[in-house]
C-alpha positions as CSV (number, residue, x, y, z in Angstrom):
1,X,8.8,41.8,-3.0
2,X,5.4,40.0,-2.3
3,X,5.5,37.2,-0.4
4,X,5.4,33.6,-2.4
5,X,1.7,32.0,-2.2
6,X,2.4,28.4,-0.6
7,X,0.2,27.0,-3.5
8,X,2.1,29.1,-6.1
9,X,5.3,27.9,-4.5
10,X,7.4,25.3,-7.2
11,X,7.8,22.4,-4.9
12,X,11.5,21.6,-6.2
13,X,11.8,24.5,-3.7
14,X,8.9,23.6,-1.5
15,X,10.4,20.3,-0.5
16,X,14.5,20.9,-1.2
17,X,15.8,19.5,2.0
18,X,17.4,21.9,4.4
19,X,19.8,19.5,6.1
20,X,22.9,17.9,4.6
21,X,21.3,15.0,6.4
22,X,18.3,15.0,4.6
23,X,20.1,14.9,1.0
24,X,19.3,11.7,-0.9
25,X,21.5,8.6,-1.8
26,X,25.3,10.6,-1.5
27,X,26.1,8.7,1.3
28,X,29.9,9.3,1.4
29,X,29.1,12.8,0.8
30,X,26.9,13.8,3.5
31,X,29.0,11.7,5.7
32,X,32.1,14.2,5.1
33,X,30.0,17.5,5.3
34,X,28.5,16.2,8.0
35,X,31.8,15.9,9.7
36,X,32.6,19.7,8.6
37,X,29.4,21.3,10.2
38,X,30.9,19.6,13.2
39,X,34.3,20.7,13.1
40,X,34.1,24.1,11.2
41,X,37.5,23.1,9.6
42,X,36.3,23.5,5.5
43,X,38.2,23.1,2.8
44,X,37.4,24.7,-0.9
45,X,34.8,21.6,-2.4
46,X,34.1,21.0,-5.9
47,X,30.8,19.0,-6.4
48,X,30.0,17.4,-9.7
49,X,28.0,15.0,-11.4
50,X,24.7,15.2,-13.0
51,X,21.6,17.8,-12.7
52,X,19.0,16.8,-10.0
53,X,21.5,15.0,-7.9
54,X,21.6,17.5,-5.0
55,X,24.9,19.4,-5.6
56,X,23.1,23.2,-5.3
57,X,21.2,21.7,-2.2
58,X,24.0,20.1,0.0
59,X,26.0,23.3,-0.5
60,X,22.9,25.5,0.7
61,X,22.6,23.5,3.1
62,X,25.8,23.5,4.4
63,X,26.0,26.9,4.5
64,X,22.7,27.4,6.7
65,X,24.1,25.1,8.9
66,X,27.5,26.8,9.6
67,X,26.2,30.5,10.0
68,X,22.4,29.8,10.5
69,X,20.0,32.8,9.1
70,X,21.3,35.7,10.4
71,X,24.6,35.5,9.2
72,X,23.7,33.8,6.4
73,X,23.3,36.8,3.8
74,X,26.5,38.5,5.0
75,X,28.9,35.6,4.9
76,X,27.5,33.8,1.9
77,X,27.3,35.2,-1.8
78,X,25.7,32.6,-4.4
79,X,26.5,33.1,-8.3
80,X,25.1,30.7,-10.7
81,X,25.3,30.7,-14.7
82,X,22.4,33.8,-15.0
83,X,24.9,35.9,-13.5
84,X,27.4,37.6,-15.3
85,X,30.9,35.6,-14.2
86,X,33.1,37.1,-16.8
87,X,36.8,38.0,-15.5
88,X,35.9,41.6,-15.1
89,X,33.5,40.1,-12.1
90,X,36.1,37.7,-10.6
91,X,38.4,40.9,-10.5
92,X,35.5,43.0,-8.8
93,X,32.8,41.5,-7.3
94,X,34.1,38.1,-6.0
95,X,37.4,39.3,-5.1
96,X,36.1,42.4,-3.1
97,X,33.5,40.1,-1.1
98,X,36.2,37.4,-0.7
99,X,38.6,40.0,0.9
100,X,36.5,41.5,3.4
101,X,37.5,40.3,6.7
102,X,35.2,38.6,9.0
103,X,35.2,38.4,12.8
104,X,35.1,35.1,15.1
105,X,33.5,37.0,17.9
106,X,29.9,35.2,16.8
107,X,31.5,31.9,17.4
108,X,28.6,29.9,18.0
109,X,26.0,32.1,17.8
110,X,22.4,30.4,18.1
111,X,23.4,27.3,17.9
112,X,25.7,27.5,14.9
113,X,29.2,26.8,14.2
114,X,29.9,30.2,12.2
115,X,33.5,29.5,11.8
116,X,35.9,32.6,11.1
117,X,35.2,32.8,7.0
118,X,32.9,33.3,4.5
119,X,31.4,30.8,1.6
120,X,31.3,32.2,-2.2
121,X,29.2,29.0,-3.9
122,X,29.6,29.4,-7.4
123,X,26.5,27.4,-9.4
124,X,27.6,25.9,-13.3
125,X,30.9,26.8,-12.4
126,X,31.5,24.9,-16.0
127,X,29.8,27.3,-17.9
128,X,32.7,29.8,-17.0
129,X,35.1,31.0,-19.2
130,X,38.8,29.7,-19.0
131,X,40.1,33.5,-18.6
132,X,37.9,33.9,-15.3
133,X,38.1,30.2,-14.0
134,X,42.3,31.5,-14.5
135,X,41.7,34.9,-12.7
136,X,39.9,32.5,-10.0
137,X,43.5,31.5,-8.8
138,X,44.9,34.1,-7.3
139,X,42.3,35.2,-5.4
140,X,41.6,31.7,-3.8
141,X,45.5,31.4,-2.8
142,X,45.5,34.8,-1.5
143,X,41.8,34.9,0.9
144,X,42.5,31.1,1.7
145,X,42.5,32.5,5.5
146,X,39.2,34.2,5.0
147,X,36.9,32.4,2.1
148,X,36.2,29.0,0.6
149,X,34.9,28.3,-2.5
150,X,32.0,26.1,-3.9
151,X,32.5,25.2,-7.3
152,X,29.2,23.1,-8.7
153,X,28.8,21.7,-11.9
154,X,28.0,18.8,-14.3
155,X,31.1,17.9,-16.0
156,X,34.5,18.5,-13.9
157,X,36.6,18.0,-17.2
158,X,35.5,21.7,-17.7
159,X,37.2,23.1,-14.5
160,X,40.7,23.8,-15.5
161,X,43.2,21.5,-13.0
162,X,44.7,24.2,-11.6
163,X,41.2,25.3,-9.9
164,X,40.0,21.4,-9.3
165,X,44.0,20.2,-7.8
166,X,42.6,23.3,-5.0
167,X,39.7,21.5,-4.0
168,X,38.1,18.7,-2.4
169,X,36.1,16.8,-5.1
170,X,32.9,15.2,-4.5
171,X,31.4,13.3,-6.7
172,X,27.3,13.2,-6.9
173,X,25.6,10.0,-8.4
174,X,22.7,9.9,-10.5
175,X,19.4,8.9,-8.4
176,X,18.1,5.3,-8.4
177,X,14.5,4.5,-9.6
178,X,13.7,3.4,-5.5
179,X,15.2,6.7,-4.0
180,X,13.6,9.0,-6.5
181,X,10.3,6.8,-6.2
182,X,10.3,7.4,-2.6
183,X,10.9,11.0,-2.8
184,X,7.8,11.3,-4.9
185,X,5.7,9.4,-2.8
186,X,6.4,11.6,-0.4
187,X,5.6,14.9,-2.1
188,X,2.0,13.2,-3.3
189,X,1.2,12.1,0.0
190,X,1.4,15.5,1.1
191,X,0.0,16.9,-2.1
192,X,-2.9,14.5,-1.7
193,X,-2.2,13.2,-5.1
194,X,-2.8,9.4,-6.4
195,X,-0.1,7.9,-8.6
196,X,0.0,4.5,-9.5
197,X,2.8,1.9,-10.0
198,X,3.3,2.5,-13.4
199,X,2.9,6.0,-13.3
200,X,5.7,6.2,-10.7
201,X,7.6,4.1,-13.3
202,X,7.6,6.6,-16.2
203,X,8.2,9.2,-13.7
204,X,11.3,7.6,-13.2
205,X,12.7,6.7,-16.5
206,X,11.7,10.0,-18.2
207,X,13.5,11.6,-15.3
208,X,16.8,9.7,-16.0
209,X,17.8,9.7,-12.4
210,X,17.2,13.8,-12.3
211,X,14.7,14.3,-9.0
212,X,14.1,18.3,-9.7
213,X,12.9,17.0,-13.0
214,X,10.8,14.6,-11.9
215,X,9.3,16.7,-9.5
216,X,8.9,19.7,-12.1
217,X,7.1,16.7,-14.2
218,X,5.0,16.1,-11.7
219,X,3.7,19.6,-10.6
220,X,3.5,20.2,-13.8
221,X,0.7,17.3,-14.5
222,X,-1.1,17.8,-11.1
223,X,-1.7,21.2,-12.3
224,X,-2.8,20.1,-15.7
225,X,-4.7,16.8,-15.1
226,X,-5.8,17.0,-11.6
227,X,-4.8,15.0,-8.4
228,X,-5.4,11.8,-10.3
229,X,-1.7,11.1,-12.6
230,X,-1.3,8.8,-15.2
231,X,1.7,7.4,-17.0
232,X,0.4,9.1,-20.2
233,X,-0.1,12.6,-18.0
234,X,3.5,12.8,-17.2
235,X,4.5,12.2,-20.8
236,X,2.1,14.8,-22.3
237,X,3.8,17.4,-19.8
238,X,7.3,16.4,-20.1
239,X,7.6,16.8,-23.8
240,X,8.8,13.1,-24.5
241,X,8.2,12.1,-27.6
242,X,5.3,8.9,-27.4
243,X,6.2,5.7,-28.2
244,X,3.9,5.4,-31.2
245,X,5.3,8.0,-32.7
246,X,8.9,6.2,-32.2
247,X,7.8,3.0,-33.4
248,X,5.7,3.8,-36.3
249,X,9.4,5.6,-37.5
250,X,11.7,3.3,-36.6
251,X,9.3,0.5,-38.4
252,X,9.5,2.9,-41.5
253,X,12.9,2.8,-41.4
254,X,13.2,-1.0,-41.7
255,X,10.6,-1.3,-43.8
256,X,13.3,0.6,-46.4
257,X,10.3,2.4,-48.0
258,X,11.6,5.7,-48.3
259,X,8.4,7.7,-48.9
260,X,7.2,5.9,-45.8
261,X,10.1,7.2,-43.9
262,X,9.6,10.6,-45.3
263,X,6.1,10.7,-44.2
264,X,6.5,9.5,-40.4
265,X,9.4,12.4,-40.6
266,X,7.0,15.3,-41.5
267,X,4.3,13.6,-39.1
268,X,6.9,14.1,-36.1
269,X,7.9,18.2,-37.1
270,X,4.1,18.5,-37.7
271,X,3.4,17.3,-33.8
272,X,5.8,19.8,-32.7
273,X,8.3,17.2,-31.1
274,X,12.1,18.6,-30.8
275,X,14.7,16.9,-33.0
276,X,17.1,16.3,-30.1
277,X,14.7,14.2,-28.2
278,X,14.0,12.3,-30.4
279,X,17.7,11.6,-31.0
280,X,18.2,10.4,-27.4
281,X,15.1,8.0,-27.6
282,X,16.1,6.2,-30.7
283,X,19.4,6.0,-29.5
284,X,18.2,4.4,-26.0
285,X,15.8,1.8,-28.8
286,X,18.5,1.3,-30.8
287,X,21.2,0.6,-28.4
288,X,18.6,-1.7,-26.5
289,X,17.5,-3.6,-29.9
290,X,18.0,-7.5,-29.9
291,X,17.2,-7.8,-33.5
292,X,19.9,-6.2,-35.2
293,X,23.8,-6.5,-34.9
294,X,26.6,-4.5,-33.6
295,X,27.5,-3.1,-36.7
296,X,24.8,-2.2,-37.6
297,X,24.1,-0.8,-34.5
298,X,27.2,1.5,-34.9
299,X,26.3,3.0,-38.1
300,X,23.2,4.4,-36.7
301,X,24.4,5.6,-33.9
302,X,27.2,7.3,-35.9
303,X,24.6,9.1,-37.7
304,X,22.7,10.2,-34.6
305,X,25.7,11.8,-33.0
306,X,26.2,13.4,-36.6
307,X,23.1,14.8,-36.6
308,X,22.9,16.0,-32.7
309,X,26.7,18.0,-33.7
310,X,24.4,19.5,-36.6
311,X,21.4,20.8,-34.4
312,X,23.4,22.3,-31.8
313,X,25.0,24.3,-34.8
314,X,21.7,25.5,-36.2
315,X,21.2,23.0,-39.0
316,X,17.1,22.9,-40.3
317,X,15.5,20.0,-38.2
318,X,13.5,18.3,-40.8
319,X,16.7,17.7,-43.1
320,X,18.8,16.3,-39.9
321,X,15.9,13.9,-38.9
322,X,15.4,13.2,-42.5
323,X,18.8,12.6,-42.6
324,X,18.8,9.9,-39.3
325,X,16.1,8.6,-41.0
326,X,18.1,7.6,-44.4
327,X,21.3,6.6,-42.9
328,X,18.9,4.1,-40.4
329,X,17.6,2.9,-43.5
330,X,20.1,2.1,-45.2
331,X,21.7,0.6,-42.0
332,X,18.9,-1.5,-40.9
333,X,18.4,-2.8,-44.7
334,X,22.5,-3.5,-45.1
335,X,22.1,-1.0,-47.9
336,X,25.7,-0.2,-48.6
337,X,27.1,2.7,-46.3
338,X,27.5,5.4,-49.3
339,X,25.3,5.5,-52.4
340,X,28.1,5.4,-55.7
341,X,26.9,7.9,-58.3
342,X,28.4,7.0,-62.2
343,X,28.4,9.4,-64.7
């Protein structure tokens, strides 16, 4: 392979930290790996919480830390959801690298602990099916001696309890607007690129506490606008849907002119904006509105959960937002909940 231009380089990877240390705002949790790079003694982990938060990176880094680079590629193997993790792999693949035996003759070696086992980090472990997370048992009980596991993913109800009762969970917490400010001041100081307060801002809230996305946001807009970035830069690049857009339909809606309603609808597939964002922001200016009351409240956000159930199924997005669109109507208006036909 050729080797990766530094300028061509994503910077998620450019500046992931390579020290459990350097890992941002999981206190707790870099306090306990910190204490098992020290000791060696490490038990099968399970790390969840949302993306961005540093799970893939803490484990990484763990790993580096306990065998260092030479050993690295032999005593580590790293699946995430692009590989095929089916139960036919868990019986081959996983179980024949977790069996191999390892020596504790390179205790130590350069500087690093390399305990007496290997590391199999398994990435979106929840995006696994039940059968292989099942076939996953046996072969953790039976190389305890010789492997841990990593399990990583975003929503622990998804590991089955017989896999999660095996491990030590850690939970990850969504990034604060202060931590994931200073992270990106960071990166454009050494970028040489000027952001400014409210800039930083957006950054922040579009991110919703996800720092690889924030930093994807803003490579993506130094590349696009310059070293100069703007609040609206970061929303043209990050596909959120402007807030003109979201205010001219949510004042069609109360204005309970359908045809109006109708016409910010096609104005919004026209643009190109996705359905499902648009969802989740009039969900966040709904749920946030002073003027309207609880139940009314409810009733559109009913509909909006409706509708997101529909999308993910296929449904036609013009019809679903149309649909949102209606049922906010007739919410916002106290029109009554369903229309009575007589015939």
């Amino acid at each position: 392979m050729a080797p990766v231009l530094p300028n061509s380089q994503p910077w998620v990877e450019k500046y992931r930290p390579k020290q459990v240390k350097d890992v941002a705002h999981q206190e707790e949790v870099v306090r306990v790996l910190t204490n098992t790079i020290e000791t060696g003694d490490c038990p099968h982990m399970l790390f969840y919480g949302p993306p961005g938060t540093g799970k893939t990176t803490s484990a990484l880094a763990i790993a580096r830390q306990l065998f260092g680079p030479e050993l690295y590629k032999s005593r580590v193997m790293e699946l995430n959801a692009s590989d095929d993790r089916g139960i036919n792999v868990v019986r081959t693949k996983i179980k024949d690298f977790a069996a191999v035996a390892v020596g504790s003759s390179g205790s130590h070696a350069g500087g690093y602990p390399c305990p007496p086992y290997k590391i199999i980090i398994l990435d979106e472990a929840d995006s696994m099916t039940e059968d292989a997370q099942n076939a996953l048992r046996r072969t953790m009980e039976t190389y305890s001696k010789v492997t841990r596991f990593f399990f990583l993913c975003n929503y622990i109800s998804r590991i089955i309890e017989p896999l999660a009762s095996r491990c030590a969970k850690f939970r990850f917490k969504p990034l604060s607007e202060d931590i994931m400010s200073d992270r990106i001041l960071y990166i454009c100081k050494e970028e040489g690129l000027n952001i400014d307060a409210e800039a930083l801002s957006t950054l922040s809230s579009i991110s919703q506490g996800d720092l690889r996305r924030a930093i994807t946001y803003l490579q993506g807009a130094a590349r696009l606008f310059g070293s100069t970035i703007s609040s609206k830069d970061l929303i043209s690049v990050s596909g959120v849907i402007p807030k003109e857009f979201l205010g001219a339909f949510y004042a069609a809606c109360k204005s309970g002119d359908f045809d109006l309603a109708n016409k910010e609808v096609n104005n919004i597939i026209a643009e190109g904006y996705p359905v499902s964002q648009m969802l989740v922001q009039l969900f966040d200016l709904v749920v946030e509105a002073d003027d309207i009351s609880d139940e009314q409240k409810a009733r559109i956000c009913k509909s909006l959960a409706a509708a997101d159930k529909c999308l993910v199924d296929g449904a036609d997005e013009y019809l679903q937002l149309l649909d949102v669109a209606s049922n906010t109507m007739r919410a916002l208006c106290n029109m009554p909940q369903e229309f009575s036909y007589e015939c």
